[in-house]
C-alpha positions in Angstrom: 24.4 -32.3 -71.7 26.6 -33.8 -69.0 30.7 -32.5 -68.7 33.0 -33.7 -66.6 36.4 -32.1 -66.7 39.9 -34.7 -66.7 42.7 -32.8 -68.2 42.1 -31.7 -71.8 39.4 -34.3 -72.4 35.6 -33.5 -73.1 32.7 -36.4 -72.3 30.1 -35.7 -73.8 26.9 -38.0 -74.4 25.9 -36.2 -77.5 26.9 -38.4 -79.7 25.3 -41.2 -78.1 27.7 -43.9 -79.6 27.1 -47.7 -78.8 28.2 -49.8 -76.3 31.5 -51.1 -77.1 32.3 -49.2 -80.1 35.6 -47.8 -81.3 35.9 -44.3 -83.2 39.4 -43.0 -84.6 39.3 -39.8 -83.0 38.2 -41.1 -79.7 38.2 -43.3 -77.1 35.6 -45.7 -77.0 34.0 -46.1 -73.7 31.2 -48.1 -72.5 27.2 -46.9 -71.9 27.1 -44.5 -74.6 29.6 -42.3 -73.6 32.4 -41.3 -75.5 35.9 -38.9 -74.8 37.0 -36.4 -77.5 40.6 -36.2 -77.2 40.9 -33.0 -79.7 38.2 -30.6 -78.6 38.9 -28.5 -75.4 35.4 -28.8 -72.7 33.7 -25.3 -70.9 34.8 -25.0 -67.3 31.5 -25.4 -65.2 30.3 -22.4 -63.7 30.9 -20.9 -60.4 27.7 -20.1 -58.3 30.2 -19.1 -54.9 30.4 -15.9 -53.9 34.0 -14.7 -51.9 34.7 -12.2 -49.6 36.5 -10.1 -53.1 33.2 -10.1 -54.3 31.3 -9.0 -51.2 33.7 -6.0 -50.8 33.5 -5.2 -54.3 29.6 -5.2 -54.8 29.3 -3.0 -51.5 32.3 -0.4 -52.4 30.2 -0.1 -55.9 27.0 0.7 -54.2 28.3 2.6 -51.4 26.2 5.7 -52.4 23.4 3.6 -52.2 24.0 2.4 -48.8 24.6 5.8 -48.0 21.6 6.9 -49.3 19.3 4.2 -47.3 21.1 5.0 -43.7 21.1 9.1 -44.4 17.1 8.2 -45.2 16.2 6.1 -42.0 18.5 8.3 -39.9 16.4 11.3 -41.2 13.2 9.4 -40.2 14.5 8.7 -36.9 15.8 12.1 -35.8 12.0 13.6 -36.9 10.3 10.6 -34.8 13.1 11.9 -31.9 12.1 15.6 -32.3 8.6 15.5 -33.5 7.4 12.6 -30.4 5.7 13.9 -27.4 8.0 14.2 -24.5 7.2 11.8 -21.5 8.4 12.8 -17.6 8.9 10.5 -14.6 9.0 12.1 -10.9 9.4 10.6 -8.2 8.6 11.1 -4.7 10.1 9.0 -1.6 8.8 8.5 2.3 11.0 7.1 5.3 9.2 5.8 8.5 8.3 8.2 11.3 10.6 9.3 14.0 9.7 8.2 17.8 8.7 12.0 18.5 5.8 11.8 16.2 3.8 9.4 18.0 4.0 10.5 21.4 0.0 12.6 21.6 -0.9 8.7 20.1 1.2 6.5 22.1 -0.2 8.8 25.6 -3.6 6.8 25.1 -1.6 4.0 26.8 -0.5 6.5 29.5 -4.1 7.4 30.2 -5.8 4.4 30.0 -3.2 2.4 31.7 0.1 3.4 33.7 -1.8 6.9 34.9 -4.4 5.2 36.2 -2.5 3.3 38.1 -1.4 5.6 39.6 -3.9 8.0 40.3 -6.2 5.6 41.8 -3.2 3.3 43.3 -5.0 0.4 42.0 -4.5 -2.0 39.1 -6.7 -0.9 36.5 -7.6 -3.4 33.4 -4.5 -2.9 30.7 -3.8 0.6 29.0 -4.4 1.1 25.1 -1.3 -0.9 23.2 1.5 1.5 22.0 2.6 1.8 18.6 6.1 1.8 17.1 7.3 3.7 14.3 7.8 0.7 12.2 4.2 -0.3 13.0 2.8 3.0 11.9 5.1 2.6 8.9 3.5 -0.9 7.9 0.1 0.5 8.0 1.1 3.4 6.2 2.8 1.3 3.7 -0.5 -1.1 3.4 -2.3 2.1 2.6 0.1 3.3 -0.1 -0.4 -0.1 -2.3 -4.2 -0.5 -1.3 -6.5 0.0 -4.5 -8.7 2.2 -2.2 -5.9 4.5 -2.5 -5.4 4.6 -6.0 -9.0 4.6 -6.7 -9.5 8.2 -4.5 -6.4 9.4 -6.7 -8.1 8.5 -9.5 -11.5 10.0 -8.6 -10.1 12.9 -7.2 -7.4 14.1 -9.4 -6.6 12.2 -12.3 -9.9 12.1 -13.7 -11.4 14.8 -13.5 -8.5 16.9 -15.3 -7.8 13.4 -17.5 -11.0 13.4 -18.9 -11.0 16.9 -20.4 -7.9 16.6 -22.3 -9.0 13.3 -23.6 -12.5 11.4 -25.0 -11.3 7.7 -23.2 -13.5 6.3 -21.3 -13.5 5.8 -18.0 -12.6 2.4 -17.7 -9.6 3.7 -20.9 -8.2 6.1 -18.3 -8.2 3.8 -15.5 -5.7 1.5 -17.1 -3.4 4.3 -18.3 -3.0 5.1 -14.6 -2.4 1.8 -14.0 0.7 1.9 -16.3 1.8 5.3 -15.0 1.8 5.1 -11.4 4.3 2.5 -10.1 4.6 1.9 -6.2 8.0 0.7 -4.8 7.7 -0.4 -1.5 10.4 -1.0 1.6 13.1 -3.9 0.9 15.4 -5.0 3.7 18.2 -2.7 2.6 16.2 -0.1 2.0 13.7 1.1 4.1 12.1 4.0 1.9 9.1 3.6 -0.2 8.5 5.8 -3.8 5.9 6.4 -5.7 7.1 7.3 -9.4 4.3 8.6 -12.1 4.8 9.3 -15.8 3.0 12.0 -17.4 3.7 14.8 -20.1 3.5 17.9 -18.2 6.2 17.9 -15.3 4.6 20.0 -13.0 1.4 18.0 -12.8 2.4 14.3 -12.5 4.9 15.9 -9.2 1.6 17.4 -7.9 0.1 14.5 -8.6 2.7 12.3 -6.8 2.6 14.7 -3.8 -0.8 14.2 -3.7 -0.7 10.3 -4.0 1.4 10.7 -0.6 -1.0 12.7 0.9 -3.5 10.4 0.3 -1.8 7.1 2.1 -0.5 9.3 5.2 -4.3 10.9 5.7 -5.9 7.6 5.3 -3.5 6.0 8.0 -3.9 8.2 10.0 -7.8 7.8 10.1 -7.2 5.0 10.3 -5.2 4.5 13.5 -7.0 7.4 14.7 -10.3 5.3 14.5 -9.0 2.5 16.1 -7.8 4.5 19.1 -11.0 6.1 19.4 -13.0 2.4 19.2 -10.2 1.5 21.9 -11.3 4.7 24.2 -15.1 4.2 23.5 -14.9 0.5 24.8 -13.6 1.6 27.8 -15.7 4.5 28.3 -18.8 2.9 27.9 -17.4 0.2 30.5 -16.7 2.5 32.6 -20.3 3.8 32.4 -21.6 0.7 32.4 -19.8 0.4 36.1 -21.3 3.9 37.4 -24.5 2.9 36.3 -25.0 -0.5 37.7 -23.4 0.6 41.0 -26.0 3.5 41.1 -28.7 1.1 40.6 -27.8 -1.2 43.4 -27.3 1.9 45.6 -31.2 3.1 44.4 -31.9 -0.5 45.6 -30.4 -0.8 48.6 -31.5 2.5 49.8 -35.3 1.2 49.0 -34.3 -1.8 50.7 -33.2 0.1 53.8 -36.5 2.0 53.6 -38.4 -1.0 54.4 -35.8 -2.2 56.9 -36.6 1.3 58.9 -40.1 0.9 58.5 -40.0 -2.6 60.3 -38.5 -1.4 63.0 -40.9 2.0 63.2 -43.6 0.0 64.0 -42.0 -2.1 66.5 -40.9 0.9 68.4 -44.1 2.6 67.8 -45.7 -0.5 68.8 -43.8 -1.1 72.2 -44.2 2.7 73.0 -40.6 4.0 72.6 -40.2 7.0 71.4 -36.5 7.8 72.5 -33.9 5.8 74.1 -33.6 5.9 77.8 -31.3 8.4 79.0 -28.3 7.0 80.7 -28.7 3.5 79.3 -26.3 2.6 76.9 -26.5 1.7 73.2 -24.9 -1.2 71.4 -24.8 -1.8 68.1 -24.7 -5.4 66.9 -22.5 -5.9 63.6 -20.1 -7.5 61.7 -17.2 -5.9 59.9 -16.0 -2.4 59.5 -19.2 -1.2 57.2 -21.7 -1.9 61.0 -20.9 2.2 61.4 -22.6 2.7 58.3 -26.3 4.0 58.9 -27.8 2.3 55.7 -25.8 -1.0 57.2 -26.8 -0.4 60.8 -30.6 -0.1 59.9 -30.7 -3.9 59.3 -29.9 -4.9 62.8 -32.0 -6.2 64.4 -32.5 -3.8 67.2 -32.7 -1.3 64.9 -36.4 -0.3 66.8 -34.1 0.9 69.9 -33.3 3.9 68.4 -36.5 4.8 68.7 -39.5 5.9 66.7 -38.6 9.7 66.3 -34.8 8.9 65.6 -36.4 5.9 62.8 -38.8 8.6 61.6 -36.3 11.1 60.8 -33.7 8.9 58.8 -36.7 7.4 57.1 -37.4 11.2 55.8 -34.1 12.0 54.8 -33.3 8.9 52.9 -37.1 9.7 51.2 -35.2 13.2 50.2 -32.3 11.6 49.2 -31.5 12.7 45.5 -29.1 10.6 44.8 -26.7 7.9 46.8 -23.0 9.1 44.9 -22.5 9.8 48.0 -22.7 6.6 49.9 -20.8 4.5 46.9 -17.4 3.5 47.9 -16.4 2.5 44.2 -17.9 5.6 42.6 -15.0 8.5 43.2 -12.6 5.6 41.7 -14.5 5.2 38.6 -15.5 9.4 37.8 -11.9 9.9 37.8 -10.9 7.1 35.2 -14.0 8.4 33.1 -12.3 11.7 33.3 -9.0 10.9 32.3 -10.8 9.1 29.1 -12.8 11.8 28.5 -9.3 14.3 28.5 -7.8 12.0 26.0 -7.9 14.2 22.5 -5.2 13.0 19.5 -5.3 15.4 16.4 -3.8 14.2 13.5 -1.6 17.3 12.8 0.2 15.4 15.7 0.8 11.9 14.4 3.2 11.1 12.0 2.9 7.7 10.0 5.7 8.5 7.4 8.2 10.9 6.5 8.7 12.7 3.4 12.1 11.9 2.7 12.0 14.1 -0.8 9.2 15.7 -2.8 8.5 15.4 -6.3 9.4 18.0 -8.4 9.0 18.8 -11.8 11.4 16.8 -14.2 13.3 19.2 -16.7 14.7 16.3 -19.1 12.0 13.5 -20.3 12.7 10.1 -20.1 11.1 9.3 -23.3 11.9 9.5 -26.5 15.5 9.0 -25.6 16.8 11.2 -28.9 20.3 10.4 -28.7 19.4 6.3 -28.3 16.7 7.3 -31.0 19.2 8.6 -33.7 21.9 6.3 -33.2 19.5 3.4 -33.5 18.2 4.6 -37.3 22.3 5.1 -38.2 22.4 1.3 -37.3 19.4 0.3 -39.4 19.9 2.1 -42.1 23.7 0.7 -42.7 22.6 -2.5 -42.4 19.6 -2.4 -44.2 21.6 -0.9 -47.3 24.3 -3.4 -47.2 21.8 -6.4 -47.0 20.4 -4.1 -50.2 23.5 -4.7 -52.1 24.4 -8.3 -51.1 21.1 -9.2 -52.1 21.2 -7.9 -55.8 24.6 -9.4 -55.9 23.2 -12.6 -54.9 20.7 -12.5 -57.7 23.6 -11.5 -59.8 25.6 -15.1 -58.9 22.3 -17.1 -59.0 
């Protein structure tokens, strides 16, 4: 049935009248449709719901709105109370002070300026100095290394980790990964943090502590190892130099040996025994080093000296033990090995970061955050119990 409303009039199609015919109490209208003058028509109904309506159906079931957000609120206060309480610590490093590298940066002294000036020579270039801003970048390339985290986790968190908990290995591994968070250096801030989250307080600030520990021992070593391969290298050159200049000096005095011996036989050969008395020696030479005995037994006339003279150095060079003695370059050289040798860092005296502040065991948690918690499940549960009641008013209109 079809009704269209036009003041008091009623269509209706119930009648189904034919085209073009006239009735006495209606109107006759075309395509079987016909208007009743007399009889008053329904008013359609109204499927709109208005704001009245909305405020109506929610003051009637206001105790059921209160109901549902007492209910959720209750649920979210127990969640609150009854949830394990997580901590977060945090513990921060600056870069060292200039002070603390002074045992490390006196490798340069020793191997360099101190030389120098011992010897009053120009000695190959000292050990390269560190800055406190370089020993901070190292430390700070140790404090986000893996190899640092992964000693942590061997030598802490695991072994107490694993029996509180059945995970596995690979289980705990990743909730360290998601506890431990590294902040490193920005350009407006020049400290670094490590922050870990853990449920007892005093632990995860030991555990931070230690994390620090870690990175500033293995920088340390680390430096320390590099200025030991730096002092090694030049040791061993410098005993490469004793050695080589002790060999040529073993040579040359087997060399001089034979020079002597050639000139034995001539003077034994032309009968002279000693030099003539009142007849004057020259020595034929080039150079300062002529006045040298080794360097004056390759002249020439070496066999004036005579057989006994010849004989006699020929004996003492024989007893010789060693020729230190007789090399210029030698006292040079024992005194850099020694100032290499005397060059000791310890490293209780270098500093590669400062502890700025320790952690310390947290007194409030950071999760569940109750207050945030219970104000959260007042929210939900007023609006879940209005959308409650609009609904059934909706199914109510429909």
């Amino acid at each position: 049935m079809i009704f269209v409303t036009a003041s008091t009039y009623t269509v209706s199609n119930t009648q189904r009248p034919l085209p073009g015919r006239a009735y006495s109490d209606g109107i006759t209208l075309f395509f079987g449709v016909s208007v009743d003058k007399h009889e008053s028509y329904p008013r359609a109904q109204n499927h709109e719901v208005d704001l009245a309506d909305i405020l109506c159906a929610l003051w009637a079931g206001k105790w059921l709105i209160l109901g549902i957000t007492a209910l959720i609120s209750c649920i979210s206060v127990a969640y609150a109370l009854m949830a394990t309480p997580v901590y977060e610590t945090t513990a921060r490093t600056l870069p060292p002070t200039a002070s603390g590298l002074v045992s490390y940066n006196a490798a340069s002294q020793l191997t360099g300026a101190a030389i120098n000036g011992m010897l009053n020579t120009d000695s190959p270039e000292g050990i390269q100095t560190i800055s406190p801003d370089d020993a901070y970048a190292a430390f700070i390339m140790q404090l986000g290394s893996n190899a640092i985290k992964e000693k942590f986790f061997e030598t802490y968190y695991l072994p107490k980790m694993s029996k509180e908990d059945d995970a596995s290995t690979q289980k705990l591994w990743k909730r360290l990964e998601h506890s431990v968070r590294i902040t490193l250096p920005t350009q407006t801030d020049a400290s670094a943090a490590v922050t870990i989250e853990g449920t007892d307080p005093r632990r995860i600030a030991d555990w931070a502590n230690h994390y620090v520990a870690l990175a500033i021992d293995a920088t340390k070593l680390v430096l320390l190892d590099n200025l030991k391969g730096e002092i090694e290298v030049r040791k061993n050159g410098v005993k490469n130099q004793i050695s080589t200049l002790r060999v040529v000096a073993k040579e040359s005095r087997e060399s001089n040996i034979v020079r002597l011996q050639s000139a034995l036989k001539i003077a034994e050969s032309i009968g002279l025994e000693s030099p003539q008395e009142g007849i004057p020696f020259i020595a034929i030479g080039t150079g300062t080093g002529s006045a040298n005995p080794d360097n004056f037994a390759s002249n020439e006339l070496a066999y004036l000296r005579g057989a006994k003279a010849l004989r006699s150095e020929i004996d003492q060079i024989r007893q010789r033990q060693n020729d230190d003695a007789y090399i210029n370059e030698l006292p040079d050289l024992i005194k850099r090995k020694a100032l290499l040798q005397g060059i000791t860092v310890d490293q209780q005296h270098l500093s590669v970061a400062r502890v700025d502040s320790a952690a310390q065991a947290p007194e409030d948690p950071v999760r569940p955050r109750k207050s945030l918690i219970a104000g959260l499940g007042l929210v939900v549960g007023l609006m879940l119990g209005m959308m409650l009641v609009l609904a059934r008013l909706m199914l109510k209109k429909a």
